[in-house]
C-alpha positions as CSV (number, residue, x, y, z in Angstrom):
1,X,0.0,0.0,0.0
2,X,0.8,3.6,-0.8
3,X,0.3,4.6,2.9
4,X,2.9,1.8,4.2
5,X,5.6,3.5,1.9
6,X,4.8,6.6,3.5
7,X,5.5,5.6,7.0
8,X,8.6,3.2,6.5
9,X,9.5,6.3,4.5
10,X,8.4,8.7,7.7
11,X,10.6,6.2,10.6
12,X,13.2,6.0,7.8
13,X,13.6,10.2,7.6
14,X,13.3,10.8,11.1
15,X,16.1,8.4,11.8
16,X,18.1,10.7,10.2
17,X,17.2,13.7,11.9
18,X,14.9,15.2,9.0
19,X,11.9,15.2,11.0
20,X,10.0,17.9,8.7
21,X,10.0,15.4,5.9
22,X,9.3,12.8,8.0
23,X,6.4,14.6,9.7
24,X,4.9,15.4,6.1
25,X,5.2,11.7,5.1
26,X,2.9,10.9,7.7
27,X,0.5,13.6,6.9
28,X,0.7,11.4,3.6
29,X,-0.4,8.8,4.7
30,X,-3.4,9.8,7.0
31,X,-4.8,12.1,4.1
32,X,-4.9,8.4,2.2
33,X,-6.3,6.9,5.4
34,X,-7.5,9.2,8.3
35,X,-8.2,6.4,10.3
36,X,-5.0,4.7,10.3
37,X,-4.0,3.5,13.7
38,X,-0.1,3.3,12.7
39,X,-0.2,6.5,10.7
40,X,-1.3,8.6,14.0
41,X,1.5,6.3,15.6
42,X,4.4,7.3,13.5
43,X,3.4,11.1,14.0
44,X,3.4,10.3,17.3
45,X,7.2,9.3,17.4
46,X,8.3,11.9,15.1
47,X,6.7,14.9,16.6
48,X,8.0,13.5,20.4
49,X,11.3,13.8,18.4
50,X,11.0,16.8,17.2
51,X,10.1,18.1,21.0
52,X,6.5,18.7,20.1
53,X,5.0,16.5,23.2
54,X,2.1,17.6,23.8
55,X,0.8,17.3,19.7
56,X,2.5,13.8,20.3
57,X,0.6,12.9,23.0
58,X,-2.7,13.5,21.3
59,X,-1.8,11.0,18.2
60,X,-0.9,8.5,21.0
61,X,-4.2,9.0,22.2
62,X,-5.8,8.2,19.2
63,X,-4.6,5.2,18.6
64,X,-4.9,4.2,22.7
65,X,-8.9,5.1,22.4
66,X,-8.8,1.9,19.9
67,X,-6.1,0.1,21.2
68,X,-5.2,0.7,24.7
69,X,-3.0,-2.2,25.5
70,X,-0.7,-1.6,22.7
71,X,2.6,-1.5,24.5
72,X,4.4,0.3,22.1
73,X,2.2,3.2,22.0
74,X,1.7,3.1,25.7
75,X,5.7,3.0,25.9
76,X,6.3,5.9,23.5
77,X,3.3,8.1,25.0
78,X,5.2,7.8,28.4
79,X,8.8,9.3,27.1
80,X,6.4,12.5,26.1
81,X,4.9,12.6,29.4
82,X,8.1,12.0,30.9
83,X,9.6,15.4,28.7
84,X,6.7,17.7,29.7
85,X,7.1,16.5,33.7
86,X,4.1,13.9,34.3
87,X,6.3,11.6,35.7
88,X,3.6,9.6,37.6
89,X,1.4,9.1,34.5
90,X,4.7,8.0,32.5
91,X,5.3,5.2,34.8
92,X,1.4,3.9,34.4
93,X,1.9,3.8,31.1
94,X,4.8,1.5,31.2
95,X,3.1,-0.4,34.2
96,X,0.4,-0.9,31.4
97,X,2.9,-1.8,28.7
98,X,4.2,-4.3,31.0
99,X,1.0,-5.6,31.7
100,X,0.7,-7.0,27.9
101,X,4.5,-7.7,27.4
102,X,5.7,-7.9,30.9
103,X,9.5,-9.5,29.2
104,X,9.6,-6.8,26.8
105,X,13.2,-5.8,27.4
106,X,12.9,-2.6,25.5
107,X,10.2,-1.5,27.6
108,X,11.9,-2.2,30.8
109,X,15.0,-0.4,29.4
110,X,12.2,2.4,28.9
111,X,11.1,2.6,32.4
112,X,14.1,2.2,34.1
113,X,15.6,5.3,32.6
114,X,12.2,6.9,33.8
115,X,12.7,5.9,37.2
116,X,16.4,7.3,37.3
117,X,15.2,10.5,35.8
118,X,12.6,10.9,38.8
119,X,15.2,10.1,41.0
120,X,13.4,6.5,42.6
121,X,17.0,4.6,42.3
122,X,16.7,1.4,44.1
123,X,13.4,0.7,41.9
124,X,15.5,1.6,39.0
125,X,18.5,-0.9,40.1
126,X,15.8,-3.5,40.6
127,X,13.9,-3.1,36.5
128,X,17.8,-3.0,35.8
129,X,18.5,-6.3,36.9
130,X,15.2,-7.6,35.4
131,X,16.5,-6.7,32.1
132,X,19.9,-8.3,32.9
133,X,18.3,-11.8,33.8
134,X,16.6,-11.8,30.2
135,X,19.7,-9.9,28.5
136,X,23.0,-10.5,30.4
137,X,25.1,-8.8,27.7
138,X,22.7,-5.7,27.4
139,X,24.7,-2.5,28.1
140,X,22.7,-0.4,28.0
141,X,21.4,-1.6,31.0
142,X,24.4,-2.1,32.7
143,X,24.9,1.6,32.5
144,X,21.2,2.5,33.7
145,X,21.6,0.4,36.8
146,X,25.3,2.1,36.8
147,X,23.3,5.6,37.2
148,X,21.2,4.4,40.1
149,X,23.7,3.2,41.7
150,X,25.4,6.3,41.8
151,X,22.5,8.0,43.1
152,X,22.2,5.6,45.7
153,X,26.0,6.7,46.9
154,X,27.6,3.5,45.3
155,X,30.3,4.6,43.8
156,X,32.8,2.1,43.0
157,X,30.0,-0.7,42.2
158,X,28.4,1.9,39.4
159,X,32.3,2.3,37.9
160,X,32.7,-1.5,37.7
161,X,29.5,-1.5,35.8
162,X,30.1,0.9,33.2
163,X,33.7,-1.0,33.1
164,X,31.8,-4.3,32.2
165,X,29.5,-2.0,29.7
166,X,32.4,-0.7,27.8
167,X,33.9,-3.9,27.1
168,X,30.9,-5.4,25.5
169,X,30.8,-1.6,23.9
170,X,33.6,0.4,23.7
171,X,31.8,3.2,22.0
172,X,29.1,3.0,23.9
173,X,28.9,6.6,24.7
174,X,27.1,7.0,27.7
175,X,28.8,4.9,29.7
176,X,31.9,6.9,29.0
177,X,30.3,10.5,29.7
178,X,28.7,9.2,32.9
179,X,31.8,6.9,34.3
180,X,33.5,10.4,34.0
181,X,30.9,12.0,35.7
182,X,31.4,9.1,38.3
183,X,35.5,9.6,38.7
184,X,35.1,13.2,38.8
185,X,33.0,12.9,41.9
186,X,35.1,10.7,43.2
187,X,37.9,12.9,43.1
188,X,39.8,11.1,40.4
189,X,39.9,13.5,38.1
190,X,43.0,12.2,35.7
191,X,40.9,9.2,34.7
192,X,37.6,11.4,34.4
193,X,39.8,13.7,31.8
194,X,40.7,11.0,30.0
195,X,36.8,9.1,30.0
196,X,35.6,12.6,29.1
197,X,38.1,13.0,25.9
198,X,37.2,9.5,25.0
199,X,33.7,10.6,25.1
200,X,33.6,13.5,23.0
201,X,36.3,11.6,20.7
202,X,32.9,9.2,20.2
203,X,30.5,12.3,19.6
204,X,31.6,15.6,19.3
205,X,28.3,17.1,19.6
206,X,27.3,15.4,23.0
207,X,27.6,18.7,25.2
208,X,27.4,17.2,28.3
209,X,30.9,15.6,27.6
210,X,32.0,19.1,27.9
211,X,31.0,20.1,30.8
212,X,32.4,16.3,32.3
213,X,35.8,17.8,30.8
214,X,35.5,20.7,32.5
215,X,34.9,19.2,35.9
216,X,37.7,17.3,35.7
217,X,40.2,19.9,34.2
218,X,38.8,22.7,37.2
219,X,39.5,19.7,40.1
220,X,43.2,19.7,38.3
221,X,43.8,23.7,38.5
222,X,43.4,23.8,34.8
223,X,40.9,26.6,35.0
224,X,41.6,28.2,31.6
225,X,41.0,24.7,29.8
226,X,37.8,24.2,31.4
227,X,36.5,27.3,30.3
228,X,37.2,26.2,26.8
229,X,35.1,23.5,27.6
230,X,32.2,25.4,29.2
231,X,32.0,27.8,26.4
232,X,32.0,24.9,23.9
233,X,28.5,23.8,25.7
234,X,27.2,27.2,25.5
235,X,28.0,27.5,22.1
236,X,25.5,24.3,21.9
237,X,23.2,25.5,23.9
238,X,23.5,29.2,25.5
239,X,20.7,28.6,27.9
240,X,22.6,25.7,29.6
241,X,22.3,26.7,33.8
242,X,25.2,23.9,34.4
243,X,27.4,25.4,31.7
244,X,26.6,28.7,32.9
245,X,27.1,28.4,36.1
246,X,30.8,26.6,35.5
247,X,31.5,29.5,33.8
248,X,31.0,31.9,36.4
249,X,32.7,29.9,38.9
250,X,35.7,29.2,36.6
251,X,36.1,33.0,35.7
252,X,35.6,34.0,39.7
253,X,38.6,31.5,39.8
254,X,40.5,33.1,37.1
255,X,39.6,36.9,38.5
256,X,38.1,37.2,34.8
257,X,35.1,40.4,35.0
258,X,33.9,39.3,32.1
259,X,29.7,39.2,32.1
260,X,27.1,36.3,31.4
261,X,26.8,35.8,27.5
């Protein structure tokens, strides 16, 4: 069908970051087929990607007023609610997800990162390890129950997790901006530099990386560095309260009078 081309050619698009075509596609294939359960579902992901939550959230309630066990759907509308604060509603959704796919690793992966971003760490550890019983290898998980633990004040169990992560994934990106995140509160701030160049070796653009750098490099007296480093991530992003903050702080250090961007 005509409409199917439309959204493999939607998921396909917005996969690569071109989310205006991909959002048109869709339009595509609704105008062939208003009704179309998947056709409201594909908007659905590509407007969520595109930051537009709350129009995402309606096409996920379309298709949930026909369907509302689909896991998927229930899965995807909780990452908007997640973005626009409804934490509690989020985690229904994946409670419902799990309720039809309760195995469904993806999903679990899904909720655990919820739970860390809401700050609720020893659940989050314990949907880790559920993942890690069906997927021992998965490291993405690893790193997720890495991040609880860290909350939870365990910091040497966290960095031997994101160790075992990165040798199933040594590009695994994540891992290596949050292990450095990990030795820079620890104090070790050598190793952090070295996770954090590592990390933005992997992806330049990843700002966060930065401002890892920068942590390190200020806990080793390298002040002028880490400004570098700061101003990188507000070059990214200018309203960035972390990266402006470190930038204050590091030109206080420096006796630098220069203002806010």
């Amino acid at each position: 069908m005509l409409e199917d081309d439309h959204l493999s050619r939607a998921m396909i698009l917005s996969g690569l970051g071109r989310h205006e075509e991909a959002l048109a596609c869709a339009d595509m294939a609704l105008a062939g087929d208003p009704g179309r359960l998947a056709a409201h579902a594909c908007r659905g992901i590509v407007l969520g990607r595109m930051g537009r939550h709350e129009e995402a959230l309606a096409c996920y309630d379309r298709v949930l007023e026909a369907d509302p066990r689909n896991p998927l759907v229930l899965s995807n509308k909780a990452t908007s609610l997640i973005s626009t604060g409804r934490g509690g509603e989020a985690l229904g959704c994946y409670d419902r997800a799990l309720e039809a796919q309760p195995d469904n690793t993806d999903i679990l992966c899904n909720k655990t990162s919820a739970l860390n971003h809401l700050g609720m760490a020893e659940e989050a550890a314990r949907h880790a390890d559920r993942v890690l019983e069906l997927d021992p290898d998965n490291h993405v998980m690893m790193g997720a129950k890495a991040a609880a633990l860290v909350q939870l004040g365990r910091d040497e169990e966290a960095l031997d997790l994101y160790d075992r992560a990165l040798d199933i994934r040594p590009d695994y990106v994540t891992g290596l901006n949050n292990k450095a995140a990990t030795l820079a509160k620890m104090g070790r701030y050598e190793e952090a530099l070295e996770c954090a160049d590592d990390s933005i070796a992997t992806d330049p653009a990843r700002t966060s990386a930065y401002k890892n750098k920068a942590q390190a490099l200020i806990g080793l007296g390298r002040d002028a560095e880490a400004l570098e480093c700061l101003e990188k991530a507000l070059d990214a992003d200018p309203g960035d309260a972390v990266a402006l903050y470190g930038r204050k702080y590091v030109l206080g250090r420096l006796g630098d009078p220069r203002p806010d961007p």
